[in-house]
N, C-alpha and C positions, 0 to 999 in steps of 0.2 A: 482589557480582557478580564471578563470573569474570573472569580479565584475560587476553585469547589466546585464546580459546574456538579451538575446529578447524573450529569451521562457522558461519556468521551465514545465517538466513535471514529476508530484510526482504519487508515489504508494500509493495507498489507505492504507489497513489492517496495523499497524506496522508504516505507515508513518504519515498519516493524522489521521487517527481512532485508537481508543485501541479497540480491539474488545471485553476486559473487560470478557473473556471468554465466549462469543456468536459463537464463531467458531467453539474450540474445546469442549464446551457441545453439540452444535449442531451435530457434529460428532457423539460422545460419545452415544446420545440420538438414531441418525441412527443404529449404531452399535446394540445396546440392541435389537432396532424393529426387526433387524435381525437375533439377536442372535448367535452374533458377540463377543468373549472377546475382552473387555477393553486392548489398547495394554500399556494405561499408558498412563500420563499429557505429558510428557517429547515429546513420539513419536505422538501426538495430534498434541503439538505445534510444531512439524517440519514440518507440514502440511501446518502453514499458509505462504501463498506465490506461491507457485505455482499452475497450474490449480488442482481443487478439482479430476479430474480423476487420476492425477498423484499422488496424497499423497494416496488416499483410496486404490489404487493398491500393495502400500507398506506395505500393514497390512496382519501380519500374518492373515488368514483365510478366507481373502478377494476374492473371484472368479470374475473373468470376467463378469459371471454375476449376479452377487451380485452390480455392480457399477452403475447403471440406476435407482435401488433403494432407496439406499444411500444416492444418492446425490440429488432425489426426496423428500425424509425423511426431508435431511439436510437444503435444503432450504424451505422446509414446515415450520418446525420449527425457522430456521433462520428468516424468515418472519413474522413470529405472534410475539418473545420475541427476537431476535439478534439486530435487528437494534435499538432499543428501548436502549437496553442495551449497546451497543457500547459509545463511548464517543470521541469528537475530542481529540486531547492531548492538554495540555495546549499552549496556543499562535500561534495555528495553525490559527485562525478567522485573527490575528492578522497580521500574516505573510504573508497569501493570501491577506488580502484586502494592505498592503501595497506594495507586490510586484505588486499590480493592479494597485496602484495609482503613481509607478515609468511609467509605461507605458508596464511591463512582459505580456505574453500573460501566459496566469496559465492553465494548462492542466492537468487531471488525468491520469493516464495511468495505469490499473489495469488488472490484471488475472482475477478478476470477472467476470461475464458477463455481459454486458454494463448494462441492465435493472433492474440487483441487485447492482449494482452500479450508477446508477441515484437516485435508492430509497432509497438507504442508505444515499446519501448524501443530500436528500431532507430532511430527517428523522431530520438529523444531523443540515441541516441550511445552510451549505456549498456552495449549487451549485449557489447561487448569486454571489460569488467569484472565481467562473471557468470562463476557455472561453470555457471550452469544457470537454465531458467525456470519454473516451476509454477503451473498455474491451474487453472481449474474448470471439468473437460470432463466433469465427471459431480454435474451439479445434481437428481438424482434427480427424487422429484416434485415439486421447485420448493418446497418447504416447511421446508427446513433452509437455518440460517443458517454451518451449523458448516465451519468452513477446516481440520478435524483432518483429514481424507483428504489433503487440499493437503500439508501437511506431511508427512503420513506418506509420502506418495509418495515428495517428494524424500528424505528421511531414507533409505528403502529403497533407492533409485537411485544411491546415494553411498554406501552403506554406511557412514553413521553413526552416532555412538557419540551415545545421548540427554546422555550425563552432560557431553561436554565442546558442545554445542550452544545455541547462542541464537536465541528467536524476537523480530524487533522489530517493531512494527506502532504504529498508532494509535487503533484500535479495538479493544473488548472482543473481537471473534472472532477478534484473533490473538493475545489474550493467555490464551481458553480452550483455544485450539487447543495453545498449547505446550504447558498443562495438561496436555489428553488425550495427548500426547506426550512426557511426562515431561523435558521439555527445558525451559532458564530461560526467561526473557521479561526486553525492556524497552521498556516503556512511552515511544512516542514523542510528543513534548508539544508540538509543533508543528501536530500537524494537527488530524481531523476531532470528536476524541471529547468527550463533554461533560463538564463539571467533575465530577470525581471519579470516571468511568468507569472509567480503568484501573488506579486504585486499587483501587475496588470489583470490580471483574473479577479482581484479586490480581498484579498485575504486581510481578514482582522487584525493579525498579530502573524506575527513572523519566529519559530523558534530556531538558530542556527545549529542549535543539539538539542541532543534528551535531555540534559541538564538546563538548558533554557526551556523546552518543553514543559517539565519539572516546573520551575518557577513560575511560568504560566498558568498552570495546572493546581496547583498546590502548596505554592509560597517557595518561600527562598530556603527553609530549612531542609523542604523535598529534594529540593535543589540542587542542594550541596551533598546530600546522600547519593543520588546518581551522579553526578561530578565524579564522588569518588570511585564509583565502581568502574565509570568508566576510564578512569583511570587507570585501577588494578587493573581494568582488562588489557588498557592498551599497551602497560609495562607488561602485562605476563607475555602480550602477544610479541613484544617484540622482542622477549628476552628469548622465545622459546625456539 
């Protein structure tokens, strides 16, 4: 893997965020308004990642149109108590502000839709350490799962160069997405995807934390600066 890339663009939910179950309650909560059975935690969380038309269409009992509802519901709710509840993961402040101060141009690049993804990251504190945010204002007929438009947008808006570029995500569709964009990938091992996903999807590199991310990213010294904070974080959180 590259070491310096000139552009890192990361996936939100799973990457940067825990959504600390604001996702799949939020779903969960649609469901019931609908009166809709609970498909289960398991099939909730294979939802996060791709566009929200795509995962609700996979639910037993789910109709065509039943999906304009749902995901009105969903982000009702996501709105008033998700993002509130979401949380960065430990040493992600960390890792954006110092891939900023290498000279990285830092990009999101998310299935959201831009404007649930500005807010969320306002929420969070984060977007002072973007250069930019990218989501999914154009979900076509609701039938593709693919985030390559996401990417290509920001890649064209920045006037990027594929060969010195990295996509990081947790699921397979950011790691087909770099694909189709001829740009690296790595494989975030913290979040949403299932065992051997983003292998099998072809992810360049693999990081099991931010701290290895880090070292991916910007050497072994970066590396051990996030280490640490995630560390402090994770003593403060468990002393508290």
């Amino acid at each position: 893997m590259m070491i310096a890339p000139s552009a890192v663009l990361l996936d939100l939910d799973g990457t940067l965020v825990d959504p600390a179950g604001a996702i799949t309650s939020g779903i969960r909560h649609a469901l019931t308004q609908a009166q809709i059975p609970d498909p289960g935690e398991e099939k909730l969380r294979s939802l996060i990642g791709p566009p929200l038309s795509i995962g609700l269409a996979s639910i037993d009992g789910v109709t065509a149109a039943d999906i304009g509802f749902l995901i009105a519901t969903y982000r009702a709710q996501y709105a008033e108590t998700g993002m509130a509840a979401s949380r960065p993961y430990p040493g992600v402040k960390e890792l954006l502000a110092a891939l900023r101060t290498a000279g990285t141009t830092v990009l999101v690049a998310t299935a959201k839709p831009t404007y649930i993804a500005r807010q969320l990251l306002a929420v969070q504190k984060i977007t002072p350490l973007l250069d930019g945010i990218f989501g999914n204002d154009d979900e076509g007929d609701g039938t593709s799962s693919s985030k390559t438009h996401i990417i290509a947008a920001a890649m064209s808006e920045h006037d990027l160069d594929p060969a010195s570029c990295v996509m990081v995500g947790d699921r397979r569709y950011d790691i087909e997405a770099a694909h189709e964009n001829n740009i690296a990938s790595i494989g975030a091992g913290w979040g949403f995807a299932d065992d051997g996903e983003l292998a099998a999807a072809g992810a360049g590199a693999h990081a099991a934390d931010l701290a290895e991310l880090a070292d991916l990213l910007l050497g072994n010294a970066a590396g051990e600066a996030v280490r640490a904070s995630v560390m402090a974080a994770t003593t403060k959180g468990a002393s508290a």
